[in-house]
C-alpha positions as CSV (number, residue, x, y, z in Angstrom):
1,X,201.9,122.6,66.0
2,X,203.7,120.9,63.2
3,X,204.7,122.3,59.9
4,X,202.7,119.8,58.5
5,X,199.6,120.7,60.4
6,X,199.9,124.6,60.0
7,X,200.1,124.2,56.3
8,X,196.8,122.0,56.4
9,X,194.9,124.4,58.0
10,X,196.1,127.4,56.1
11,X,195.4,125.3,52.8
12,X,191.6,124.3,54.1
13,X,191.6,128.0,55.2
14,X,192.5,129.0,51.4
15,X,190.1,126.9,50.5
16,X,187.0,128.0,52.2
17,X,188.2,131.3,51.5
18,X,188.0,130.2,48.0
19,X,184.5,128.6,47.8
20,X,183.2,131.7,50.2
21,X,184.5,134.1,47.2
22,X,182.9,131.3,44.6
23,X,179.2,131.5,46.6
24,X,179.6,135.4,46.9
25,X,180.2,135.7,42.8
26,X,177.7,133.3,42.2
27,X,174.9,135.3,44.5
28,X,176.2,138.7,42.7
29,X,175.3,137.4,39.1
30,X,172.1,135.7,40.2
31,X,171.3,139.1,41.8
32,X,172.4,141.2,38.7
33,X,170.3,139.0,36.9
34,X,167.4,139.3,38.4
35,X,167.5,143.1,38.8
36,X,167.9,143.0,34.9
37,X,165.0,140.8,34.6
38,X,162.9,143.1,36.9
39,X,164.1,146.2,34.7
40,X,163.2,144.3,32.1
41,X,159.2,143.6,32.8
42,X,158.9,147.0,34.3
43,X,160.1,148.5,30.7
44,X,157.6,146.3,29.1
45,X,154.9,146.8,31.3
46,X,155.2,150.6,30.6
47,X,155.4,150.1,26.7
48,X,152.3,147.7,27.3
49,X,150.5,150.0,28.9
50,X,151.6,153.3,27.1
51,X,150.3,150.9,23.5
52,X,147.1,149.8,25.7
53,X,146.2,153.8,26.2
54,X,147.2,154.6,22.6
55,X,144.8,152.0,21.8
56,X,142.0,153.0,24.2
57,X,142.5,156.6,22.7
58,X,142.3,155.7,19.4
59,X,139.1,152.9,19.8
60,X,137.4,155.9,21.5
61,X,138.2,158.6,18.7
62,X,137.1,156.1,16.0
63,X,133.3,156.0,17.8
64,X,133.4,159.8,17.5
65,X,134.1,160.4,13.8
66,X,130.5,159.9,12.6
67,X,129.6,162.0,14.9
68,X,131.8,164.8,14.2
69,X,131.4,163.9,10.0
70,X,127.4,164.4,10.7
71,X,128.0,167.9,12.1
72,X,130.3,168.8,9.3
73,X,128.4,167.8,6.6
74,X,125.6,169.6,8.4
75,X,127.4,172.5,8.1
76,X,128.0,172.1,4.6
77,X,124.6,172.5,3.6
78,X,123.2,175.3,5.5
79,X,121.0,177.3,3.6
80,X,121.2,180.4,2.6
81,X,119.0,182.5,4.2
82,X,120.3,180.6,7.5
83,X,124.3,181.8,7.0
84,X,124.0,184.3,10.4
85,X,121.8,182.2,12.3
86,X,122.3,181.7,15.4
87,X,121.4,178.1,15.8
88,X,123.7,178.1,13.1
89,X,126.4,179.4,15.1
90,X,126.1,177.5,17.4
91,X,126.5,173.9,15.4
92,X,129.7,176.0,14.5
93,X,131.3,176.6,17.8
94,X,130.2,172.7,18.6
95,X,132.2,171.3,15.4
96,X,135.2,173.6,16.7
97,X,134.9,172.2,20.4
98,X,135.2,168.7,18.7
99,X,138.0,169.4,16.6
100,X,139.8,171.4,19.7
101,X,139.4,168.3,21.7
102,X,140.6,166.1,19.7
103,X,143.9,168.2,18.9
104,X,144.4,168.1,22.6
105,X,144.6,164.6,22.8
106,X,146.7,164.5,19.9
107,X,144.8,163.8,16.8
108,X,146.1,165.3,14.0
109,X,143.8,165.8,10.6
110,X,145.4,163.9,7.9
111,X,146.0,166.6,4.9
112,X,145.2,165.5,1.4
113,X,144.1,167.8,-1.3
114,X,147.2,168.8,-3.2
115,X,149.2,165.7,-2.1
116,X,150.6,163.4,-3.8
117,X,148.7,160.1,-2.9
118,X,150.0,157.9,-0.8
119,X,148.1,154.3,0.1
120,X,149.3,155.2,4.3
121,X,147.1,157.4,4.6
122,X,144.6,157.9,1.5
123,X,141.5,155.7,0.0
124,X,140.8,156.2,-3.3
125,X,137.6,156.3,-4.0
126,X,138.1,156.9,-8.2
127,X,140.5,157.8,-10.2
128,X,140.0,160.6,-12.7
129,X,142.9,159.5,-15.5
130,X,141.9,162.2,-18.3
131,X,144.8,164.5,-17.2
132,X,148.2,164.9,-18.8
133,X,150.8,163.9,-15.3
134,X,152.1,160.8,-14.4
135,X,151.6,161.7,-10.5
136,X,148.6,160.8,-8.6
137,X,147.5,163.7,-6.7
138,X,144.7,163.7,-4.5
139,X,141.8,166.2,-5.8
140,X,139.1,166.2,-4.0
141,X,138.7,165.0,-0.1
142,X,135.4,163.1,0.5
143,X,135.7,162.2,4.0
144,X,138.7,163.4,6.4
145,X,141.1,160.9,7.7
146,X,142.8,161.2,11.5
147,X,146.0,160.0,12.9
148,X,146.9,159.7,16.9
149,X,150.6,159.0,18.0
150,X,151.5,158.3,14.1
151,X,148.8,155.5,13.7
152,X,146.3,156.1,11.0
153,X,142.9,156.4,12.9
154,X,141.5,156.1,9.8
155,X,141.9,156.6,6.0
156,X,141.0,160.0,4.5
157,X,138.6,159.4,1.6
158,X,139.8,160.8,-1.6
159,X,139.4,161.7,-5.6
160,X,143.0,161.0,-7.2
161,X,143.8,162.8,-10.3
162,X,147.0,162.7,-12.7
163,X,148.8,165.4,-12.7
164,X,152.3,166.7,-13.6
165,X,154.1,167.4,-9.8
């Protein structure tokens, strides 16, 4: 073999070599890519699906309220004579099973009278502006409000009063 010859063949050898190492780099982006486009849909799958159950939770626990605002106000107005009443009692304990349930599945009462008002989480329903303050507390709670996983479930209904804070 000549010089000449030997020097071809290690030069196309180089270059093979070359265009082998090119193909191999190529592949190892392409994958890299598409295992960061699978991480990718599989991360917003699970947020998809963690918002689609928050959602679900929250749709669910909105149908519920009435109920659990009938029993309440129910409760409100026993009468007298009926205080120690058994049947009584028992509308008790089943207003306590509803709110236990829903603290398990992590809704939270929204707290109102004695706060300052905030539009988040309050609707006013009026406005008592006789007092002396320049803060709007809430004073009076008609109707409880509930929030899941930091959403507002819905609005407590309140009485807003000025007051000095």
């Amino acid at each position: 073999m000549t010089k000449q010859s030997k020097k071809t063949t290690t030069s196309k050898k180089d270059t093979d070599a070359k265009k082998l190492q090119q193909q191999i780099d190529e592949l190892t982006d392409s994958l890299m890519r598409e295992r960061a486009d699978s991480e990718n849909i599989r991360r917003r799958h699970n947020e998809q699906l963690n918002s689609l159950k928050s959602y679900v939770k929250a749709e669910a626990v909105r149908e519920l309220l009435p109920a659990l605002d009938n029993v309440e106000r129910a409760l409100q107005h026993v009468p007298e004579e009926l205080e120690g009443n058994d049947y009584v009692k028992g509308v008790q304990g089943v207003a306590k099973q509803f709110q236990s349930a829903l603290k398990k599945i992590g809704v939270k009462p929204i707290t109102s009278v004695g706060e300052v008002f905030n539009p988040e989480l309050h609707e006013a329903i009026s406005m008592d502006d006789s007092g002396d303050g320049d803060t709007e507390v809430v004073s009076e709670e008609l109707q409880s409000g509930y929030i899941i996983d930091e959403h507002v479930i819905r609005h407590a209904m309140v009485r807003v009063a000025l007051q000095k804070k």
